[in-house]
C-alpha positions in Angstrom: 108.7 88.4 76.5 105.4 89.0 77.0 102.3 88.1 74.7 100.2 90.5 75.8 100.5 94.5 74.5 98.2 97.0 76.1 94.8 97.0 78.0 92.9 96.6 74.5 94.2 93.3 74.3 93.3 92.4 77.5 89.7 93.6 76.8 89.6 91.8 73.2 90.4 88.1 75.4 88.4 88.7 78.4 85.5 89.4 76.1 85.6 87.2 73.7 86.3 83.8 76.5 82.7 85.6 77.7 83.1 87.9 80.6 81.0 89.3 82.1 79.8 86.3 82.3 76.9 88.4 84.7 74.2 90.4 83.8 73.6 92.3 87.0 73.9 95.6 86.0 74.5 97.9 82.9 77.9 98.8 84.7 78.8 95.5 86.3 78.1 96.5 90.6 74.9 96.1 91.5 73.0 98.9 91.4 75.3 101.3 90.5 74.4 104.8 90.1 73.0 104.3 93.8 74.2 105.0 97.8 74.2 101.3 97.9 77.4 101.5 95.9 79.4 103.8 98.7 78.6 101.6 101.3 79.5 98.6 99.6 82.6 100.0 98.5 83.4 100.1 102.7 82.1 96.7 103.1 83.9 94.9 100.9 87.0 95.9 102.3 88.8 92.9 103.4 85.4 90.3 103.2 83.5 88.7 100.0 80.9 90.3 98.3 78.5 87.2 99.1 78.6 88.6 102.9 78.2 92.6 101.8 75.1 91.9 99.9 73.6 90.3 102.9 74.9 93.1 105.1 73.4 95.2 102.3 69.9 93.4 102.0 70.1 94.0 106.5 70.5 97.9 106.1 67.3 98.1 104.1 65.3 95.2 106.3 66.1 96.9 109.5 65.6 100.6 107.8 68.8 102.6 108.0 69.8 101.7 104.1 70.0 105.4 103.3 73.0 108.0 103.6 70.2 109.9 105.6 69.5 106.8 107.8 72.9 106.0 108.6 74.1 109.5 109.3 71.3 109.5 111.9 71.4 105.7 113.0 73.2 104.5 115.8 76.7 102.5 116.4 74.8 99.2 117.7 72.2 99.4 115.1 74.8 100.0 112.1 76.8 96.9 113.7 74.0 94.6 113.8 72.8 95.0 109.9 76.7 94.7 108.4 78.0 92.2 111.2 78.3 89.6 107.9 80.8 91.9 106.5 83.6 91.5 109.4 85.3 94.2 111.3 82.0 95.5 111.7 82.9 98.2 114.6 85.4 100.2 112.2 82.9 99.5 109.1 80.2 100.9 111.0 82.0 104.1 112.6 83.6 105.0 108.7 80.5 104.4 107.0 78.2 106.4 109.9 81.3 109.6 109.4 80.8 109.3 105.7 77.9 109.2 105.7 77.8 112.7 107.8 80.2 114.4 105.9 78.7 113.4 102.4 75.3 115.1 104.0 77.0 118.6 105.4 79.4 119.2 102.3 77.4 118.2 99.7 72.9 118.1 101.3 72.6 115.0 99.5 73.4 111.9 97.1 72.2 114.2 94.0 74.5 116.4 94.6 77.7 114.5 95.7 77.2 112.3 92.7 77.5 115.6 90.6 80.1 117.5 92.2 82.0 114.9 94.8 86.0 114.6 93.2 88.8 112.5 93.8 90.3 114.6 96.9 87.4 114.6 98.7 86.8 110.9 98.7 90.4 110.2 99.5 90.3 112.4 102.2 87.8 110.3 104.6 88.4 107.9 106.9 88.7 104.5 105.5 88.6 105.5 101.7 91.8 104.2 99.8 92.6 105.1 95.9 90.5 101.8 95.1 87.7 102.8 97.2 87.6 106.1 96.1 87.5 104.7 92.0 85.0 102.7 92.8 82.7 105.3 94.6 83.3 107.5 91.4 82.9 105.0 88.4 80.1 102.8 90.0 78.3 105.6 92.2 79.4 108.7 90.0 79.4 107.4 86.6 82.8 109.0 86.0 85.2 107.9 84.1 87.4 106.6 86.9 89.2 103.2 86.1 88.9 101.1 89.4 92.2 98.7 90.1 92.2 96.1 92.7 94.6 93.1 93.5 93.1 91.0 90.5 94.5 93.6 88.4 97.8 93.8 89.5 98.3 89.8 89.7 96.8 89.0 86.1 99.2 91.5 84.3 102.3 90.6 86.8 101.0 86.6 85.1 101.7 88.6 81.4 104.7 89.8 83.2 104.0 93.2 83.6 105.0 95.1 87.3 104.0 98.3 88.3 105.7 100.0 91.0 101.8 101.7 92.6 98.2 101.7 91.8 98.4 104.9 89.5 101.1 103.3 87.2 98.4 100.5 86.7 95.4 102.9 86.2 97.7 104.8 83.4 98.8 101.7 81.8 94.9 100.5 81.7 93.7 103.5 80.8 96.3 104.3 77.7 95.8 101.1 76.4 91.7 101.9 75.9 92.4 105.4 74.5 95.5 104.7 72.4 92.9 101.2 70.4 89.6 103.3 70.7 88.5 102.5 67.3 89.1 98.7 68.0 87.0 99.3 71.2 84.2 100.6 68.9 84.7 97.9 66.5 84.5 94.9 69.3 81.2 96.2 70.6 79.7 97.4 67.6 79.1 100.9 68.7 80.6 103.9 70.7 81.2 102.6 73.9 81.3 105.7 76.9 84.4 105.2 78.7 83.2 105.3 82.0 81.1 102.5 81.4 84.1 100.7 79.4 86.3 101.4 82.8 83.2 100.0 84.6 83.0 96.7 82.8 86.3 96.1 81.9 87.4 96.1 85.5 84.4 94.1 86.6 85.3 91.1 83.3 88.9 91.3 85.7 87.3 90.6 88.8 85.2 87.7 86.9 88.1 85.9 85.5 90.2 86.1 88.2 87.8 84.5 90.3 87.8 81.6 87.7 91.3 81.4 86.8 93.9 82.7 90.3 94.1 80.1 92.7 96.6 81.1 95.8 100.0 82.2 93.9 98.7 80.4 90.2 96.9 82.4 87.6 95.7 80.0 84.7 95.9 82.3 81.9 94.7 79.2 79.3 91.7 80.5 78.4 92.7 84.1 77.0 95.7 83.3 75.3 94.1 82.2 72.2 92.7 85.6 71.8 95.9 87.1 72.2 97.9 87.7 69.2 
């Protein structure tokens, strides 16, 4: 049987054994509320976020760091700045179509922050359900609660199993909703869920890069917070 009970508890442990443990941003990805956060979200696919940020830091050195710049820029010179990231040549053509698309449907980021949904994203190339969370909670501001492998391998360690990525985001989500008060009471004031999503997936991300090492999650430190 299982110590843990919801996502509330979960939050309650991961805070109090002091995650986030960085202060980078309000909402945990580095400057969120930015285009930097959509092309992140394709560069971190399959590579560590150490290598996006220089491929990042190389979009604005060599000038095309802007949905406007890369829609225009060419194959070679979107290659060249993200080659840190790995498979750079798909990277490059997804992020160039985005890019593209996010200019003729919407004009520009203004807008597709406002109006851009959950279909949309999903339908372009190279844009998963994570992907798509991520563009909306850390680029959006909605209230979009982002799941990732972490996620699913530090509840299956409380003994939880979902059968897909939705049955985790509803479990997560519920959880938050259904202790709301507690939420309030933790932080000492009314906490927007978007930004609760936000950090709450990014104290996940923290831990697990502290405590899952291949198959073994050390769960030590949280269980005293779990009653």
């Amino acid at each position: 049987m299982t110590v843990l009970q919801n996502s509330y508890e979960l939050l309650y442990a991961l805070k109090k054994s002091g995650y986030l443990k960085s202060d980078r941003d309000p909402l945990w990805w580095p400057n969120s509320g930015t285009p930097e956060v959509i092309f992140g979200a394709i560069l971190t696919q399959q590579s560590r976020w150490e290598n996006v940020e220089t491929s990042l830091e190389q979009l604005k050195k060599t000038g095309i760091g802007s949905i406007e710049a890369l829609a225009e820029a060419t194959l070679p010179q979107i290659i060249e700045a993200i080659k840190p990231s790995g498979f750079y040549n798909t990277k490059a053509e997804r992020l160039r179509k985005l890019c593209r698309n996010i200019l003729e449907d919407f004009g520009d980021f203004g807008i597709f922050r406002a109006e851009v949904d959950r279909s949309w994203l999903l339908k372009q190339k190279g844009i998963g359900m994570e992907s798509a969370d991520s563009i909306l909670c850390y680029a959006c501001g909605r209230e979009a609660f982002v799941v990732d492998s972490y996620t699913a391998r530090l509840l299956a360690a409380f003994g939880f199993h979902f059968d897909h990525y939705e049955a985790i985001q509803e479990w997560m989500v519920d959880g938050l909703e259904a202790h709301y008060d507690k939420v309030v009471e933790l932080y000492g004031e009314e906490i927007p869920p978007g930004r609760l999503y936000a950090r709450l997936h990014g104290k996940i991300v923290e831990f697990a890069k502290d405590a899952i090492r291949g198959k073994q999650v050390d769960l030590s430190s949280l269980l005293p917070y779990i009653v």
